[in-house]
Each structure stands twice: as structure tokens, then as C-alpha cells.
VOGU-3710 file (C-alpha; in Angstrom, 3 decimals, decimal comma):
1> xxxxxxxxxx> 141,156/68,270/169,074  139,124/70,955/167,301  137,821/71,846/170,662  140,467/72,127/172,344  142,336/74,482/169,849  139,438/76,399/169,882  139,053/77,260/173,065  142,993/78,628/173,049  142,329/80,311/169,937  139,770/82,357/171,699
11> xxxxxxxxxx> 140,628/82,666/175,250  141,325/86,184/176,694  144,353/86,226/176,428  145,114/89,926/176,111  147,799/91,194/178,936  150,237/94,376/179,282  153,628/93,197/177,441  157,066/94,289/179,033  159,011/97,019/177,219  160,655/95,928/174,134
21> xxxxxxxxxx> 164,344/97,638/173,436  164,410/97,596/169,821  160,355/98,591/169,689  159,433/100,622/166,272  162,781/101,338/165,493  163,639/101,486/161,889  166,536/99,526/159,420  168,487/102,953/159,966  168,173/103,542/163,495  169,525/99,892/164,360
31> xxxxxxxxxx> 172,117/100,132/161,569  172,981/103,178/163,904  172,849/101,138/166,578  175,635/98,561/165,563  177,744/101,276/163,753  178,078/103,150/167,178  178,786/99,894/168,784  175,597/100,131/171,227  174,262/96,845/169,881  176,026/94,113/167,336
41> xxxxxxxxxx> 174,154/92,100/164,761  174,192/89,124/167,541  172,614/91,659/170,060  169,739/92,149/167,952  169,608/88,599/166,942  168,694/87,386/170,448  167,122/90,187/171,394  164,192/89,257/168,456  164,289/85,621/169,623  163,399/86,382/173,124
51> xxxxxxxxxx> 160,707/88,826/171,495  159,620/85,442/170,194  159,521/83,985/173,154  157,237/86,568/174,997  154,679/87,496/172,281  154,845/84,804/169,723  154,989/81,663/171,561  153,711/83,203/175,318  151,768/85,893/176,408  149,026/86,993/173,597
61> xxxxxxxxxx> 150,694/83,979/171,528  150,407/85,177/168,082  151,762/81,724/166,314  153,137/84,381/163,672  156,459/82,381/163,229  156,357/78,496/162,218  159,874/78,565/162,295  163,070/80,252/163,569  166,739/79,489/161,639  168,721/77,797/163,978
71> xxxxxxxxxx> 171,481/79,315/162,826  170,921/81,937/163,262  173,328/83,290/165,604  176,073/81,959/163,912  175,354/84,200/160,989  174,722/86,846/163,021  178,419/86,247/164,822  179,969/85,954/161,214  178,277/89,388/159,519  179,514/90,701/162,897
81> xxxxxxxxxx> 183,403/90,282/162,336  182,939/90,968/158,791  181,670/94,642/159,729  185,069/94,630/161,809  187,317/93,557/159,429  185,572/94,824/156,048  182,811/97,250/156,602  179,210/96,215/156,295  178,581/95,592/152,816  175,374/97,889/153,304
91> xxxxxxxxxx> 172,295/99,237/154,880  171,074/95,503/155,756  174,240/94,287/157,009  173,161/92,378/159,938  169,584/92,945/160,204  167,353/90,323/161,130  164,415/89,546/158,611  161,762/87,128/158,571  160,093/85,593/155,431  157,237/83,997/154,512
101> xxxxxxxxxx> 156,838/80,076/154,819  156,518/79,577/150,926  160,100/81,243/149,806  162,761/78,464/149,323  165,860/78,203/151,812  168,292/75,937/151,167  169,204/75,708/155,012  168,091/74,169/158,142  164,874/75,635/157,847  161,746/74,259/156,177
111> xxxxxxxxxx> 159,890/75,362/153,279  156,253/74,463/153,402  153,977/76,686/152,404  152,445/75,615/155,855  151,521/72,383/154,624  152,191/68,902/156,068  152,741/67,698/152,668  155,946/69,672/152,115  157,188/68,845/155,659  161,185/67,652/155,143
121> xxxxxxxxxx> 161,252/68,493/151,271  164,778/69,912/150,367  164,819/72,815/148,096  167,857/72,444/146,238  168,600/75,722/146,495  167,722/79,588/147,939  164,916/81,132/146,545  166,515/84,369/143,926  165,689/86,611/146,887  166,760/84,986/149,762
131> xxxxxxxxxx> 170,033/84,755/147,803  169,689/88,550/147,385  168,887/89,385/151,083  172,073/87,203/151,770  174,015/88,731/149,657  172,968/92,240/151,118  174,236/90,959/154,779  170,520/90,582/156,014  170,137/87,595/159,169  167,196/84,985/158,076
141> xxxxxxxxxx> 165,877/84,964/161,713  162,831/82,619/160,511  159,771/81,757/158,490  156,728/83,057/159,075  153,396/81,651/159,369  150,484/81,964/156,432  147,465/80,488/155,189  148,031/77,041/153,957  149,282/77,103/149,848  148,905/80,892/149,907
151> xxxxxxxxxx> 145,298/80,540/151,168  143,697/78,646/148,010  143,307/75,528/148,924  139,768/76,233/149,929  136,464/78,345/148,901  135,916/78,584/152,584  139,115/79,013/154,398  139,936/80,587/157,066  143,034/83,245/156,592  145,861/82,949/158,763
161> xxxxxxxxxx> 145,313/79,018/159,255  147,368/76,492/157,983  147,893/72,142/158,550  151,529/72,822/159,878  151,697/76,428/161,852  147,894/76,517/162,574  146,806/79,536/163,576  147,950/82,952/163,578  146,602/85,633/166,163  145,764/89,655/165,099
171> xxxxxxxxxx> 147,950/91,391/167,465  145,481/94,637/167,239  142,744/92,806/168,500  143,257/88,695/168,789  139,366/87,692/168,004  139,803/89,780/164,885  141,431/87,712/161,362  145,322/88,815/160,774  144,374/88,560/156,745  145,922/86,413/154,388
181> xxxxxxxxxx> 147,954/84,605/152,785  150,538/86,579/154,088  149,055/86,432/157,671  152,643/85,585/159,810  154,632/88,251/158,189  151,713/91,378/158,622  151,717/90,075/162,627  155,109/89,419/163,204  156,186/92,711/161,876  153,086/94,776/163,316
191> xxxxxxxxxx> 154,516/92,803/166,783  158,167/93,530/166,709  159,556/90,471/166,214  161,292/91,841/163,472  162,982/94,388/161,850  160,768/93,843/158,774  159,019/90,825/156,923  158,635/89,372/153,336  155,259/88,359/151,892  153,920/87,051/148,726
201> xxxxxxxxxx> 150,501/88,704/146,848  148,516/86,655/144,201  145,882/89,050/144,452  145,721/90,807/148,199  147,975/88,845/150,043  150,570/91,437/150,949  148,252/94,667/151,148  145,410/93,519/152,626  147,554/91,855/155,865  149,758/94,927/155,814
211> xxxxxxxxxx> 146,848/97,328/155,810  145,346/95,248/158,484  148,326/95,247/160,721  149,291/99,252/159,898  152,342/98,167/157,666  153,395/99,508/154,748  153,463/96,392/152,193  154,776/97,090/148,518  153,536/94,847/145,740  155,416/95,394/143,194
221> xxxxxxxxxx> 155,164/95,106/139,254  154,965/92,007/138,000  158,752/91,055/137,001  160,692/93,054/139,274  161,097/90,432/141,618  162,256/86,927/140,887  159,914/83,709/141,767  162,365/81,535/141,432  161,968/79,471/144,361  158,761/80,145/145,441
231> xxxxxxxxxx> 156,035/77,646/146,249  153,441/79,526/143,298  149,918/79,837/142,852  149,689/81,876/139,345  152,998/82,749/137,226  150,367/85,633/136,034  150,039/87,304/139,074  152,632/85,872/141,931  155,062/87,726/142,985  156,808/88,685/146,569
241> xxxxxxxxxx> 157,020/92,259/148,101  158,551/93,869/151,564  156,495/94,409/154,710  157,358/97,165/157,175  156,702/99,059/159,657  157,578/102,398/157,366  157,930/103,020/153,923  161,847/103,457/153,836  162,627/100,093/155,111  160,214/98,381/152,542
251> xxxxxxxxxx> 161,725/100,382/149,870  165,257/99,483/151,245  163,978/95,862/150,843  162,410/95,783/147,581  165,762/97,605/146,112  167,678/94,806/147,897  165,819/91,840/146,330  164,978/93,489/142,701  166,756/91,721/140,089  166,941/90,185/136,707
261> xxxxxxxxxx> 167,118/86,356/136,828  167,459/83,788/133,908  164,919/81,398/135,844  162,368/83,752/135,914  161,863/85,054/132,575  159,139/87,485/133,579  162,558/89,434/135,330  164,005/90,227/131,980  163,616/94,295/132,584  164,107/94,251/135,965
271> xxxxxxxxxx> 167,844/95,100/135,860  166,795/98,140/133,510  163,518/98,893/135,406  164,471/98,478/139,068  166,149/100,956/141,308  168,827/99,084/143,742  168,351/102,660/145,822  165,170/104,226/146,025  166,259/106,682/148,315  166,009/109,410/145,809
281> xxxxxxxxxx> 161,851/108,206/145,937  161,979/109,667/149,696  160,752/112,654/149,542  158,546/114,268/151,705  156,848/117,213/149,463  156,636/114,152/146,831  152,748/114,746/147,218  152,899/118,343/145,878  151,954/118,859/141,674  150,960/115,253/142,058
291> xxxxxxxxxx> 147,414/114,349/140,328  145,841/111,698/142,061  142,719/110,021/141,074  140,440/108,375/143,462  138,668/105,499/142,576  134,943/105,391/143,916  133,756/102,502/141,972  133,221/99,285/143,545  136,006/100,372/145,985  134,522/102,631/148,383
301> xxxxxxxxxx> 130,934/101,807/150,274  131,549/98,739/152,121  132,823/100,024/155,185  131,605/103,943/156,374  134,405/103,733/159,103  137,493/102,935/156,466  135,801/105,181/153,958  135,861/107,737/156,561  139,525/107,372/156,735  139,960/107,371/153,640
311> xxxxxxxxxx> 138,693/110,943/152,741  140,549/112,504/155,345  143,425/110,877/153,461  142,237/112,274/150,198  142,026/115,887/151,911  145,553/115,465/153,069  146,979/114,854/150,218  144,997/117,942/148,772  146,342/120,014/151,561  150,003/118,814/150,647
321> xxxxxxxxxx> 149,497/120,018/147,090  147,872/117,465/145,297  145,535/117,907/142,437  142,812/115,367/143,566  140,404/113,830/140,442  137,485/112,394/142,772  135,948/110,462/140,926  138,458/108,847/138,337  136,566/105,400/138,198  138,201/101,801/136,428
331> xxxxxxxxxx> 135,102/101,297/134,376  135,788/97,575/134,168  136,555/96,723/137,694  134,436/93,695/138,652  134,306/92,233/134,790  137,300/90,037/135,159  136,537/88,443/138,735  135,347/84,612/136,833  137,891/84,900/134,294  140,714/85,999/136,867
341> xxxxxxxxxx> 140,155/82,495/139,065  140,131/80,748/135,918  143,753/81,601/135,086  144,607/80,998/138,398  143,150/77,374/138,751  144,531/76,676/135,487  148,110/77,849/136,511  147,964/76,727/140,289  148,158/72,837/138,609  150,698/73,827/136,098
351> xxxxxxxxxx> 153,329/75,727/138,376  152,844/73,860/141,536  153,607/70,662/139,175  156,855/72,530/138,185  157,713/73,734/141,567  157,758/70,152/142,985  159,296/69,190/139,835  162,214/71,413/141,027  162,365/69,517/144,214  163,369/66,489/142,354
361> xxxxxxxxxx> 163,624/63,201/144,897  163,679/65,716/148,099  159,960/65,954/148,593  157,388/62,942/149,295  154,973/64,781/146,917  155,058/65,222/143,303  152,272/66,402/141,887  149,040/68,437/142,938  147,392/64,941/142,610  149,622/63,491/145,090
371> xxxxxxxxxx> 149,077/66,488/147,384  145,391/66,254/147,045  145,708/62,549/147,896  147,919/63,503/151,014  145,510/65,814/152,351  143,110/63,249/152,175  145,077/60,872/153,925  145,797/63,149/157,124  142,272/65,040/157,323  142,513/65,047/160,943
381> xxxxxxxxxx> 145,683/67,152/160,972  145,213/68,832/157,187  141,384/69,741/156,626  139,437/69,934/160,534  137,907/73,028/159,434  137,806/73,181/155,402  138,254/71,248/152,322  140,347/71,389/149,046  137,777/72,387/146,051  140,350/74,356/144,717
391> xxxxxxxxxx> 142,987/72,578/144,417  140,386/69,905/143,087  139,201/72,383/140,666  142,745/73,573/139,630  143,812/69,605/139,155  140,899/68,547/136,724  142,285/71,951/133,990  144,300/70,634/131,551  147,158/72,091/129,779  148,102/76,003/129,681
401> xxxxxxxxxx> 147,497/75,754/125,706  143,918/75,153/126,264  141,732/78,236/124,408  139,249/78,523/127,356  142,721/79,431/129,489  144,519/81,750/126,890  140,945/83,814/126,443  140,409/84,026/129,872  144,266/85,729/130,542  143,596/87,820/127,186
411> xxxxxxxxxx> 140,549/89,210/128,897  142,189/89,495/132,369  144,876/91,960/130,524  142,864/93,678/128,194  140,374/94,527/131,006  142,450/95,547/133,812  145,566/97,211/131,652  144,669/98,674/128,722  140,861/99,408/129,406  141,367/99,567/133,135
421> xxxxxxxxxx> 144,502/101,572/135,130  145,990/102,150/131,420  142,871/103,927/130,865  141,911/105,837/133,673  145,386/107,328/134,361  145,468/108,655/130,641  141,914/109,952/130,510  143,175/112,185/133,484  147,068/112,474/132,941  147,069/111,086/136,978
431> xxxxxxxxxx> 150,626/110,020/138,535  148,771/107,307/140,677  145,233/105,886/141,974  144,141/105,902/145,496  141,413/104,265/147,158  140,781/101,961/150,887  143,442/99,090/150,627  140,504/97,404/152,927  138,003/97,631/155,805  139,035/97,065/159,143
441> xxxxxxxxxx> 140,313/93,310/160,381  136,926/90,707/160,414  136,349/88,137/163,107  137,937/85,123/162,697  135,315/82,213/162,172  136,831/79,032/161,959  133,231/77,282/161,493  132,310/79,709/158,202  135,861/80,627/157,319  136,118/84,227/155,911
451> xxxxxxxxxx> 133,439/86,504/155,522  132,519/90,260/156,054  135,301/92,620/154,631  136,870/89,738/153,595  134,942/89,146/150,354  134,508/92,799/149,849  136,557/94,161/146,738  139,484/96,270/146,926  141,934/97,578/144,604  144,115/94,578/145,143
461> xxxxxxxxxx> 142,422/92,790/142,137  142,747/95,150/139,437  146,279/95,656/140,368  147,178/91,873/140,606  145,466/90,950/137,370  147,249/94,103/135,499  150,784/93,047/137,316  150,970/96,628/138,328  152,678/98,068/141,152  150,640/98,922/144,631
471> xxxxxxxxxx> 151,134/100,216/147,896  149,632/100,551/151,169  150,384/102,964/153,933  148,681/103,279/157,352  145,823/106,067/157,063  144,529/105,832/160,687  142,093/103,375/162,812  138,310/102,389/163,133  137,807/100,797/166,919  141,275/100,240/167,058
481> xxxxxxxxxx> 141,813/98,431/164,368  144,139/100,123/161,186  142,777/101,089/157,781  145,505/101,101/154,904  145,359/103,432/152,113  146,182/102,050/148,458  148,411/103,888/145,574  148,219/101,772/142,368  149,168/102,827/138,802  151,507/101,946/135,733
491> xxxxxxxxxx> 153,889/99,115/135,470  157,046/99,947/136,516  156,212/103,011/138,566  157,561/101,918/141,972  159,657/105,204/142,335  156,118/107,399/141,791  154,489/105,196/143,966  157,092/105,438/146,806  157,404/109,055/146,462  153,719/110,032/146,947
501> xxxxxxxxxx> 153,390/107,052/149,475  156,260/108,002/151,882  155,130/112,250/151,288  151,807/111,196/152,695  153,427/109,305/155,410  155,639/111,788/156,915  152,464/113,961/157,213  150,548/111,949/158,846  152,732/109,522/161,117  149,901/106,930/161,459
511> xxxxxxxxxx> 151,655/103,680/162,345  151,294/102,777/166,265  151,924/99,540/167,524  149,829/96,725/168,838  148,543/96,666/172,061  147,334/92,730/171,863  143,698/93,600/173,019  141,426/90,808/174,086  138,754/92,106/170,802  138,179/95,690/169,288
521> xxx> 137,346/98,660/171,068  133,925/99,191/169,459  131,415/100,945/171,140
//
């Protein structure tokens, strides 16, 4: 078997696609669409799901999607004769969305973190932001692949893979690794199938696919978003975040699914602190009077190409009126990496225990230890090309009132907050940091798992640990293959963030779409 699904991983499967209708267009321009009558939310419904069939299932067979909503339609035919009789309730009304494989639906549609383990458990309900995108007239077209548990199962996994959707193809170049965990919803977006995806980031997992797939992801501040409903890794860190193809669609989303909830207590501010309408963020001389401090440390060096692009992104900026501080370095960045995957190994066995908890008789697991045991079970199906010493490591922590745990978040806090971003942005009165989101897209290596730029630092970290908002934005291309550009700084400053984010990309314009090539065109 492992042959086998090698040798289709890496065939050359590369081919000219047909021209796709609905192709880059943005949330606005098919809102137009329906609103002039030129296309109805049922139009663009089936219009995605034959998108599906040509690029995710044939042709360069990306294996982004591990599920579509079979109802799809249906809900697309019902938002459709509410727009005629009501109105549409708003600027989502009918637009089709795709969301990651670990965000609760209490539908037809699975929810299992790509794991055979989770395979028929009922949720007993919609994840808080599934209920929100409802709410906000947006079509669940389907749930997108990831790496397996939100890619840490495993010290040597493979991104993008996972027991139940296997693997997912990088539509810039399909050798090359579509990042993780977040993998399905960075390709399925980048391809069009699509008007825009939802992701979850423990630390990376919606910037690093999103720069990889020249998206613009948004993870946001720590609380703005519910969990509810999630399949977790770290309470301390999870949370879920928009990926698009520009930076007012994943600011339309992240409004949309913002939100105080009472089973996430982490959301408490979020109704004072969130902004249903960002719109007022989209402003395209947002860069000028900004201060912006780059962050050399630890975050630039790794790859010459993405630091290339990079500085000409700085020098942008400075040409749009921005007061660049080059260097403005975190002096702590790399002193929290051991204590950071202690907090999450200890949490991983405490939440995932509570999420399957919340599943109540509807699941056939019930524990980490019965997951574990699963896994071990099916090996064939679950583990052909790496293990679980994570989730091994994460079941033998005990409780979450240990000291070893409470001194290790302490740290993680102290060191990325208030002697870390906290610090750096007051030294220099800055309204954000910037710095490479990532290096360009590694080989996938199913023998090794990930390697290369994959275990090269970014500003992900920091930002995860502190809870603090980031963004990425496409800065350009080495061999074909996108670089992102990261803007990090204080909690709660998603509307700062946006501002400066969509300024830059307005100048620049440096999203293209895939072209499904065999590898990257290096030289």
C-alpha cells in the first residue's frame, strides 16, 4: 500500500486546467454577482463542486477536501429565496466556505480531525463559529483536509497527511509540502475551490500554510474567537482564523465569526474587543505615519530568497510612509521553545479528554488513551509513515495543577508578552512587527517527514505563545513558490494589523494563482 500511494503522490501530474468562471474573484464581486442576478447562491454552489471535481479529486488531484456537505445545495436553494423574499441578511449571504476538518458540525458531515478514530462521532452540536457563519447566510460547502490532530501526533510527521484524507498536494508546485496543520484549507483556497477557507493555528498552522499558498491568513488574539467545538490541542494557544485569497474577505470573516461565548471563557472581551465590521481597517494609505519594527533576530537568515522578499517589503512600506525601526529585535525569542511544548503536551491530554467528553456516547473513543490504543490497533491505515510520541508524551502529564505545568505557562507569558512583543513595541512606540511569515514551500518527504524550512523559526511562535494577533500577506515568489510577510503586535490590535496589512497589499498586488506545476521552477 505505501508503494502504491507513493508513486501517485509523486507522479507528474502537472497539466493546463480549463478556465474557471468564478477564478480570484472576491466575497464582493460574487455578492455582486447574485445581487445583479448573473449568478444565484446555487450557481456558485455547483459551480465550486465541479471545481472539486477537476482539481481536487482529478487533474493535479490536490486531496484538499476530505469532505463536501451533501447538503449543500439545499442550503444554497433556501438562502436563495430568502434573498428574494427578505434581502440577504449580509455580505456572506450565500457564499460558499470551506472549513477545516477539526471544527464541529452538527450535520451530515464528519468531524475528524482527519483521524480514523473520530470517524462517525456525532458532535452534539455546531462549533460557536460555524453557528456564526450560519447565522451570517454563509453555504458550508465542505471540510477540508489537514494534518492528522492538528499535526501533533508525531515528532516526525509529515504536514498535510492524515489516517482519513491522506494526503494533500501544493498546488504551486505538487512535490513541494502544502504546510500544516491547516494544509486543506491554504490549498483549497490558493486552488479556487472556494470563496475562502477556515483554519486553526496552535503555533503556525494558519500563517505558515497561508504564506505558503499566497493567502492572506489572520490569526487572531487569543479570545476573539470561540473554541467551542473544536477538536483542541492547547486552550493556551488554539484558536481559529480566516484564510483568503485577499485581506478584505478574511477580515469580512473574522468580523463574522468574532464573538463572546459563555463556553469559551477565554471570549469574555470579545464582544467589547471585536469589530463585527472592519471595513473602517481598509484603508489603503493605512501604511503612512505607521512605525514598523522589523525583527532580525532569529527570524531572518534561513532562507536568502524569502529574506530577499522580505526587504523589498520593508522598502515598500518605507516608500508608502512608514517609519521603519530595522532592527527592533524580541530579545527572548527562542527561550520559551522547551517550555512552550510542555504546556502544550500537558494541555493536548487535558482538552482532548474534555473535547471527547463533549461527545458523550456519539464517539467510539473517549480518552487520549483510547485513541492511542486505536491507533495502535489500525497501524496499517493510521501510522504507515510515523508514530504517536506525542500524544504518548502528552498522555503520561498529569493534571493541569501540576507546578512543572503552571511554571512552564508563567514563563511562556512572561517571556513572549511582557519581556517579548510587550517590550519591543514600547521600547520603540511601533504600531506593529514585521518579519518573513516563512521560507518558501519544502519537499514533501514522507520517509523523514518535515524538514528544511519547516523546522526553521518564524514569528509564528512568539505570537502563539503571547496569544497575540498576526497576519500574513503575500510579499512575492522565490522559484515560483510564494513568500508571506508577517505583522504581529499587541493583543487586541486586529484593526492596526488589518490596516497596515491591506495598505501594503493594495501596493503591491502580489497574490497570483496556482498553476499546479509538476515541482518548482528553480534554476
Amino acid at each position: 500500500m505505501k508503494l502504491a500511494f507513493a508513486a501517485l503522490m509523486f507522479a507528474p501530474l502537472a497539466c493546463a486546467q480549463p478556465a474557471f468562471d468564478l477564478e480570484e474573484l472576491t466575497v464582493a464581486q460574487l455578492q455582486q454577482r447574485m445581487q445583479s442576478g448573473q449568478e444565484t447562491s446555487h450557481s456558485l454552489v455547483q459551480k465550486y463542486l465541479d471545481r472539486f471535481a477537476a482539481i481536487d479529486r482529478a487533474g493535479p488531484a490536490l486531496h484538499a477536501v476530505i469532505e463536501l456537505n451533501p447538503d449543500a445545495l439545499a442550503i444554497a436553494d433556501s438562502l436563495d429565496a430568502e434573498r428574494k423574499s427578505k434581502g440577504p441578511r449580509g455580505p456572506l449571504h450565500g457564499i460558499p466556505i470551506l472549513i477545516k476538518d477539526n471544527i464541529a458540525t452538527a450535520d451530515r458531515m464528519q468531524t475528524t480531525a482527519g483521524s480514523l478514530a473520530l470517524l462517525d462521532s456525532k458532535p452534539p452540536s455546531d462549533a460557536f463559529i460555524v453557528a456564526r457563519l450560519r447565522a451570517a447566510g454563509a453555504v458550508i460547502l465542505g471540510k477540508t483536509n489537514l494534518s492528522e490532530w492538528a499535526n501533533f501526533r508525531s515528532t516526525h510527521s509529515t504536514s498535510g497527511w492524515s489516517g482519513r484524507g491522506r494526503y494533500t498536494r501544493n498546488p504551486y508546485a505538487l512535490d513541494r509540502n502544502p504546510s500544516g496543520s491547516s494544509s486543506g484549507s491554504g490549498a483549497a483556497a490558493a486552488a479556487n475551490l472556494c470563496a475562502a477557507a477556515v483554519g486553526t493555528e496552535t503555533d503556525g498552522s494558519i500563517v505558515s500554510p497561508s504564506s505558503i499558498h499566497s493567502l492572506v491568513g489572520i490569526k487572531p488574539t487569543l479570545g476573539l474567537l470561540s473554541r467551542h467545538g473544536i477538536v483542541p490541542i492547547a486552550h493556551s494557544q488554539d484558536t481559529a482564523g480566516p484564510m483568503a485569497r485577499t485581506v478584505a474577505d478574511a477580515a469580512l470573516l473574522l468580523g463574522a465569526m468574532s464573538g463572546s461565548d459563555t463556553n469559551d471563557p477565554a471570549t469574555a472581551l470579545a464582544d467589547t474587543k471585536s469589530r463585527r465590521d472592519y471595513s473602517a481597517s481598509l484603508d489603503a494609505a493605512g501604511l503612512r505615519g505607521a512605525r514598523i519594527g522589523v525583527v532580525r533576530n532569529r527570524l531572518f537568515g534561513y532562507s536568502p530568497g524569502a529574506d530577499a522578499v522580505i526587504d523589498a517589503a520593508i522598502d515598500k512600506m518605507k516608500d508608502m510612509g512608514a517609519v521603519i525601526v530595522d532592527p527592533a529585535n524580541i530579545p527572548t525569542l527562542g527561550k520559551f521553545d522547551d517550555t512552550e511544548q510542555e504546556v502544550l503536551l500537558y494541555e493536548f491530554k487535558a482538552d482532548l479528554n474534555k473535547y471527547l467528553k463533549w461527545l458523550g456516547p456519539n464517539t467510539e473513543v473517549h480518552s487520549m488513551s483510547e485513541v492511542i490504543a486505536f491507533n495502535k490497533a489500525h497501524a496499517h491505515e493510521e501510522m504507515p509513515y510515523f508514530a504517536q510520541e506525542l500524544m504518548d508524551q502528552a498522555n503520561a502529564k498529569g493534571p493541569l495543577t501540576e507546578q512543572k505545568y503552571l511554571a512552564a505557562l508563567a514563563k511562556n507569558h512572561q517571556m513572549s508578552r511582557a519581556l517579548g512583543i510587550d517590550a519591543v513595541m514600547a521600547k520603540y512606540h511601533l504600531d506593529a512587527l514585521v518579519a518573513p511569515t516563512g521560507g518558501p514551500a519544502w519537499l514533501t518527504d514522507l520517509v523523514n517527514g518535515d524538514g528544511g524550512m519547516a523546522e526553521k523559526p518564524g514569528p509564528s511562535t512568539v505570537a502563539a505563545v503571547a496569544g497575540y494577533p498576526h497576519i500574513t500577506v503575500p510579499a512575492g515568489f522565490v522559484d515560483g513558490l510564494p513568500i508571506g510577510v508577517s505583522f504581529f503586535g499587541r493583543a487586541w490590535s486586529e484593526p492596526v494589523l488589518i490596516k497596515l496589512a491591506y495598505a501594503y497589499e493594495q501596493a503591491t498586488k502580489h497574490r497570483r494563482p496556482p498553476t499546479f506545476a509538476a515541482t518548482a521552477n528553480a534554476n
